[in-house]
C-alpha positions as CSV (number, residue, x, y, z in Angstrom):
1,X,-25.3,8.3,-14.3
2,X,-23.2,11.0,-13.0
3,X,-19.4,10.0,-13.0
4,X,-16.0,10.2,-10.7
5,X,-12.6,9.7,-12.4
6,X,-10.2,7.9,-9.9
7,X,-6.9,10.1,-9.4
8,X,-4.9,6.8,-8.2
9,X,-1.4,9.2,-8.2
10,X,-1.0,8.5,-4.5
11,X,-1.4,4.6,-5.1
12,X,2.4,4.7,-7.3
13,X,4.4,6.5,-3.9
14,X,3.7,3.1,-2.0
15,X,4.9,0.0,-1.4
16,X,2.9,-3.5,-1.4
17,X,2.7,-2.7,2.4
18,X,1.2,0.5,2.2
19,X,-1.3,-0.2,-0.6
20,X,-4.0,-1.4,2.0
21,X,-4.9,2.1,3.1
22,X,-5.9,3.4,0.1
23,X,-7.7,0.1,-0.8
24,X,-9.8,0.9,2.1
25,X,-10.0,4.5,1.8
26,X,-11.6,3.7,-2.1
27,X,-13.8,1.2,-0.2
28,X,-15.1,4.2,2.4
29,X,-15.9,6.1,-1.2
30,X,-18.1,3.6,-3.0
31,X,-21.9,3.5,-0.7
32,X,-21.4,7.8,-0.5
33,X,-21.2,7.7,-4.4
34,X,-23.7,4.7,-4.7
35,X,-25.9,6.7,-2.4
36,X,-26.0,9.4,-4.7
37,X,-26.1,8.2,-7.9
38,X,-22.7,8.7,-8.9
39,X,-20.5,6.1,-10.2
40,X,-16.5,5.5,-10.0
41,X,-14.1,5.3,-13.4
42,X,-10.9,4.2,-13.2
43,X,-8.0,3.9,-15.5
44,X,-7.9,1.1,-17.8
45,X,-4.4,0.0,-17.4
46,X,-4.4,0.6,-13.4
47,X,-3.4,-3.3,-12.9
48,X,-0.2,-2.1,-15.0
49,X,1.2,0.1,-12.1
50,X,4.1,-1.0,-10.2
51,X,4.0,-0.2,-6.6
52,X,7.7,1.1,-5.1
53,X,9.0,-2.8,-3.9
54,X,8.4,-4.1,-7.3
55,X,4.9,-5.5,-6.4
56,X,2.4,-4.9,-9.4
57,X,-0.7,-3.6,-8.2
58,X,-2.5,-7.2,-10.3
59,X,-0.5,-9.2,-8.2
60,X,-1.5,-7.4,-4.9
61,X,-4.9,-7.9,-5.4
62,X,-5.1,-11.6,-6.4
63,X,-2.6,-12.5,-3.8
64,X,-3.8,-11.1,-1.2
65,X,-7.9,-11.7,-2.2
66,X,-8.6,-14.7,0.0
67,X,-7.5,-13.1,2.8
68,X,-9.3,-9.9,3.0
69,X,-12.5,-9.0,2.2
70,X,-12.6,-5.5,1.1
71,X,-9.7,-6.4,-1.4
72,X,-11.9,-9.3,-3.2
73,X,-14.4,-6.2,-3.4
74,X,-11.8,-3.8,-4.9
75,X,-10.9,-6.2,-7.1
76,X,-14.4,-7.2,-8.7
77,X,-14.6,-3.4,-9.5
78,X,-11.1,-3.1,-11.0
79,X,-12.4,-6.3,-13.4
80,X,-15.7,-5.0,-14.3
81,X,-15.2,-1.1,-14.0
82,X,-16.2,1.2,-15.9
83,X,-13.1,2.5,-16.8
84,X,-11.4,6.3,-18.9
85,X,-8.7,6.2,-21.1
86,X,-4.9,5.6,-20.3
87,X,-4.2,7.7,-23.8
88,X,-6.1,11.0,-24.4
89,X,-5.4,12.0,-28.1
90,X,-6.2,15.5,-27.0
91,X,-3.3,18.0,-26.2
92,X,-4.2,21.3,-23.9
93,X,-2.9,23.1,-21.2
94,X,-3.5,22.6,-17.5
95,X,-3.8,25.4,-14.9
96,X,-2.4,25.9,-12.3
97,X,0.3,23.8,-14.0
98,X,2.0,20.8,-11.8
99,X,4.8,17.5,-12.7
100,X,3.5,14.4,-13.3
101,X,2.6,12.3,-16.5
102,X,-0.1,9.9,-15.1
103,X,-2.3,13.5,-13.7
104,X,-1.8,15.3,-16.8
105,X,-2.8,12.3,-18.5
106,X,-5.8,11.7,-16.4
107,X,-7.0,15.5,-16.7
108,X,-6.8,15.5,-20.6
109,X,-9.1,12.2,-20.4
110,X,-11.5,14.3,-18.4
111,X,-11.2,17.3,-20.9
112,X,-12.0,14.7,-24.0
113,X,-14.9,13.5,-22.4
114,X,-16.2,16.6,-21.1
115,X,-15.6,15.2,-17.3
116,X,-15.9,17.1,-14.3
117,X,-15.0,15.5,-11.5
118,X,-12.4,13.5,-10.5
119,X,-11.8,11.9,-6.6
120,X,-8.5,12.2,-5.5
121,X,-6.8,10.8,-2.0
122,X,-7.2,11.7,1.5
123,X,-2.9,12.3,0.9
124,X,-2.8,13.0,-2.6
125,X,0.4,15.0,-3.5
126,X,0.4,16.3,-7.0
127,X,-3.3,17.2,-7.6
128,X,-3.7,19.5,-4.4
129,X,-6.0,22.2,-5.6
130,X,-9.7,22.1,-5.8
131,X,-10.2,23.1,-9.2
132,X,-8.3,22.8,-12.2
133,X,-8.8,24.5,-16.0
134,X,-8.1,22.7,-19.3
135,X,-8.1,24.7,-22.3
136,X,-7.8,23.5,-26.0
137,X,-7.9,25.2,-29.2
138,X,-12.1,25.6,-28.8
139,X,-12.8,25.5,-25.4
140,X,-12.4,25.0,-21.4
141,X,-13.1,22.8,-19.4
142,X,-13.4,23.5,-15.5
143,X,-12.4,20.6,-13.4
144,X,-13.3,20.0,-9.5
145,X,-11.2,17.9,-7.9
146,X,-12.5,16.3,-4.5
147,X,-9.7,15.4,-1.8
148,X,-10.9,12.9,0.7
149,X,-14.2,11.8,1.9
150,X,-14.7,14.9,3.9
151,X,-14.7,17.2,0.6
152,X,-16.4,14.8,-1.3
153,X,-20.0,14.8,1.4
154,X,-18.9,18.4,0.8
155,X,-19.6,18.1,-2.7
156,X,-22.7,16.1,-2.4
157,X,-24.4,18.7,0.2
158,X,-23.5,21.7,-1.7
159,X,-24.6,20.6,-5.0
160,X,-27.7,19.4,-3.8
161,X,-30.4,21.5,-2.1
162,X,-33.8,19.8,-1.7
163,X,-36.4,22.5,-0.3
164,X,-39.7,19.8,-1.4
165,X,-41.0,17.0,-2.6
166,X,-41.1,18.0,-6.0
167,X,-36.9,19.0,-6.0
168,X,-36.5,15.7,-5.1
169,X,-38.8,14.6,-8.1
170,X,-36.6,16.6,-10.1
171,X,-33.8,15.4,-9.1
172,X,-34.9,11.4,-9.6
173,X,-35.8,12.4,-13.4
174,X,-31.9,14.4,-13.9
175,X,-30.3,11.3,-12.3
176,X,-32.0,8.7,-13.8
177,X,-33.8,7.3,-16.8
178,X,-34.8,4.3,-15.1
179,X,-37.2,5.4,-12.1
180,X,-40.4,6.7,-12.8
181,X,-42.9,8.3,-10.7
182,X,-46.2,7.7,-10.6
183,X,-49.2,10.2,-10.6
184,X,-50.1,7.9,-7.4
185,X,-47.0,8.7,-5.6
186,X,-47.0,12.7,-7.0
187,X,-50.4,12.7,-5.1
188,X,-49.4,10.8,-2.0
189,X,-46.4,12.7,-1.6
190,X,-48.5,16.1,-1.6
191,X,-50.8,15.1,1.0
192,X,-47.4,13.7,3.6
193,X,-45.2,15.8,5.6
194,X,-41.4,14.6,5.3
195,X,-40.0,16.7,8.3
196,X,-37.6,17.9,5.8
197,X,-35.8,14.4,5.1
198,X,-36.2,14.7,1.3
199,X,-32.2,14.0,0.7
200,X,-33.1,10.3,2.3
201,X,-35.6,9.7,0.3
202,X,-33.6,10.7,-3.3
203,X,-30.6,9.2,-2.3
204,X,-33.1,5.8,-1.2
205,X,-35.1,5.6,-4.4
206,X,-32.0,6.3,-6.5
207,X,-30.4,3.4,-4.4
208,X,-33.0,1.0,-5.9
209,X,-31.7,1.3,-9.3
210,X,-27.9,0.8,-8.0
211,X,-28.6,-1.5,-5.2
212,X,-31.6,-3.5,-5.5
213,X,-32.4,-3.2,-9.3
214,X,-28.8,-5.2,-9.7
215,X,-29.4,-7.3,-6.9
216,X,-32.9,-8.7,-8.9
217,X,-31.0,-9.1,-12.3
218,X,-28.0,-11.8,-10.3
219,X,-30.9,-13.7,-9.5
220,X,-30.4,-12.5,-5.5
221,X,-32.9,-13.6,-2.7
222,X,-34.7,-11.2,-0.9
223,X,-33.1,-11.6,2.4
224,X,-29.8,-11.1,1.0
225,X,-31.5,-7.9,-0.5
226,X,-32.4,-6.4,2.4
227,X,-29.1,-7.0,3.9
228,X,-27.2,-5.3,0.8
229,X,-29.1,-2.2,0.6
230,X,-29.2,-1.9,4.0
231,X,-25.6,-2.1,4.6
232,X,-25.1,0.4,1.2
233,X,-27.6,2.8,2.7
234,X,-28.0,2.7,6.2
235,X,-32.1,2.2,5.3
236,X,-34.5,-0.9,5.3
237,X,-36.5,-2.0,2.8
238,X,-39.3,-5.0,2.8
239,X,-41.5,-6.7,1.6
240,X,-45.1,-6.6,2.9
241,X,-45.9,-9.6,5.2
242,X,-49.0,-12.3,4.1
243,X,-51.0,-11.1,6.5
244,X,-51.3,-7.4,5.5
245,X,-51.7,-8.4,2.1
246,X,-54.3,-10.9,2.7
247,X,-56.9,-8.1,3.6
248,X,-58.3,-6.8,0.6
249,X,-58.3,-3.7,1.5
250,X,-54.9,-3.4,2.9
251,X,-53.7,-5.1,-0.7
252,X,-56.0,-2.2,-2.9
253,X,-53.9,0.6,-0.9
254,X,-50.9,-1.6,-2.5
255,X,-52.1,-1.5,-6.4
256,X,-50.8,0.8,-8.5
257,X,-51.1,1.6,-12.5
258,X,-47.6,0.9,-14.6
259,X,-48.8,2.8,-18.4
260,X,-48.1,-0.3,-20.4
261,X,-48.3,-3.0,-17.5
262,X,-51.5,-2.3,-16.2
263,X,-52.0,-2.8,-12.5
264,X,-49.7,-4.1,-10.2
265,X,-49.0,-5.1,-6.6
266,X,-46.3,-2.7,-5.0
267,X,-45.1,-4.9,-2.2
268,X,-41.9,-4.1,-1.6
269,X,-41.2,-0.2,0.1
270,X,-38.6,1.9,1.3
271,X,-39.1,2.5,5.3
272,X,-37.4,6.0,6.1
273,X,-38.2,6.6,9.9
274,X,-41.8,5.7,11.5
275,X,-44.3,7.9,9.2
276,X,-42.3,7.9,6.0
277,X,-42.8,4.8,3.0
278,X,-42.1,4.1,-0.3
279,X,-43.8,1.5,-2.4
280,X,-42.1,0.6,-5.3
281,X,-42.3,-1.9,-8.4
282,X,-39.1,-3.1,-10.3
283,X,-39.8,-4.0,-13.9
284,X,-36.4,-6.7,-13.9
285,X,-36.7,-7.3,-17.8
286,X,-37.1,-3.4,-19.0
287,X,-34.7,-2.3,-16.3
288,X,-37.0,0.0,-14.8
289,X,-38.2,0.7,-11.4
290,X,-42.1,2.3,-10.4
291,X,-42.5,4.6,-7.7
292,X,-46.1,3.8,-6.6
293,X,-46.5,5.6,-3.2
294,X,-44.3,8.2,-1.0
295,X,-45.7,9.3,1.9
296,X,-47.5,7.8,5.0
297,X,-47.2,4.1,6.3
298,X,-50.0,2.6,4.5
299,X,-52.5,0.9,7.3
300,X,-51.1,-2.6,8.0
């Protein structure tokens, strides 16, 4: 998975009373980068920083977690992370050039582990520009740095152009080991017309390995699936009612081969509009998730 580094600069400018905005403005970040695959790093010793009254940012968030819900959320991620380094050990120089410890720090984390990206504030005031160079004794490393959620969709529709079915197959195997497409769904999908949504259905298949794949491993029931990805995605997904798959031959149009796992029953789908489905199987103890079918609503 594809990663942004959290520029939290703007967070050590403001006071305990401040801090909500940008704990809601990080909140506004997390389905976008969900949706697409991408995943959010932040600073290991962020629960260090001291906020301009005196309030540590740890205290904030425990204080203040049983009363609002998008902190809570904010501060199961800063628990779990994933999280960069709060010490690079490697020295280079920064262009264009600017004054601050914590973003010259977080830059040389990105130029030891060959980062690119790194999210940055709607307000941010030290990291302004768009792109940034790192140069060591070997190398360069170009660094884009996204401002705000409007720059950030930016990013996402620029870097991605989907003309068919088979970019978006393309794309799934870049993005991620742990889908797989089927012949069965390679075949379906060339036989279906998509009316050009093939960004929904990436960014929806990829959501089963961040959404619903996790959901399955915490042991999650499946209405409190569909609510999740729902809510993360803006789509539906569902699982096929006892009386379509109680007709035989409503259940074979369902059956699809996993190499290894024989044939299996792909009740669960993707809905994207009225014509479009995908069928898919998740495999919860090998982590990995079968695209069966992607095309037209299978006959109910």
């Amino acid at each position: 998975m594809t990663n942004f580094y959290l520029n939290h600069n703007y967070l050590t400018a403001k006071s305990s009373y401040d801090v909500q905005e940008y704990i809601n403005e990080i909140a506004r970040f997390l389905p976008l980068l969900r949706l697409n695959n991408f995943g959010l790093k932040i600073r290991e010793d962020i629960w260090s920083i001291c906020l301009l009254d005196g309030v540590s940012f740890f205290n904030y968030l425990h204080q203040n977690s049983g009363k609002d819900e998008v902190v809570a959320f904010i501060l199961g991620i800063m628990n779990s992370g994933p999280y960069f380094s709060s010490t690079p050990s490697l020295r280079a120089t920064i262009n264009p050039t600017f004054q601050s410890q914590l973003c010259e720090e977080l830059l040389l984390s990105c130029f030891e582990d060959n980062q690119r990206y790194i999210l940055s504030l709607e307000n941010e005031e030290c990291l302004t520009h768009a792109n940034y160079t790192v140069s060591g004794a070997t190398h360069s490393l170009e660094i884009q740095n996204c401002i705000g959620l409007a720059r950030v969709e930016h990013f996402f529709e620029n870097n991605l152009i989907l003309k068919c079915i088979e970019d978006v197959y393309d794309q799934i195997n870049i993005r991620s080991k742990k889908v797989k497409v089927l012949p069965s769904a390679w075949k379906s999908a060339k036989l279906h017309n998509f009316y050009g949504r093939y960004p929904e259905v990436l960014y929806t298949i990829l959501a089963l390995e961040t959404i619903d794949l996790t959901l399955l491993k915490g042991n999650i029931n499946d209405k409190e699936r569909v609510k999740e990805y729902k809510a993360e995605t803006g789509f539906e997904i569902s699982r096929e009612s006892n009386g379509t798959l109680n007709r035989k031959r409503y259940e074979a149009q369902r059956l699809f081969v996993i190499p290894g796992l024989g044939r299996k029953l792909f009740e669960w789908h993707i809905k994207i509009g009225p014509y479009t489905r995908i069928h898919y199987y998740i495999d919860v103890e090998t982590e990995m998730i079968y695209i069966g079918h992607c095309g037209k609503h299978l006959d109910i």
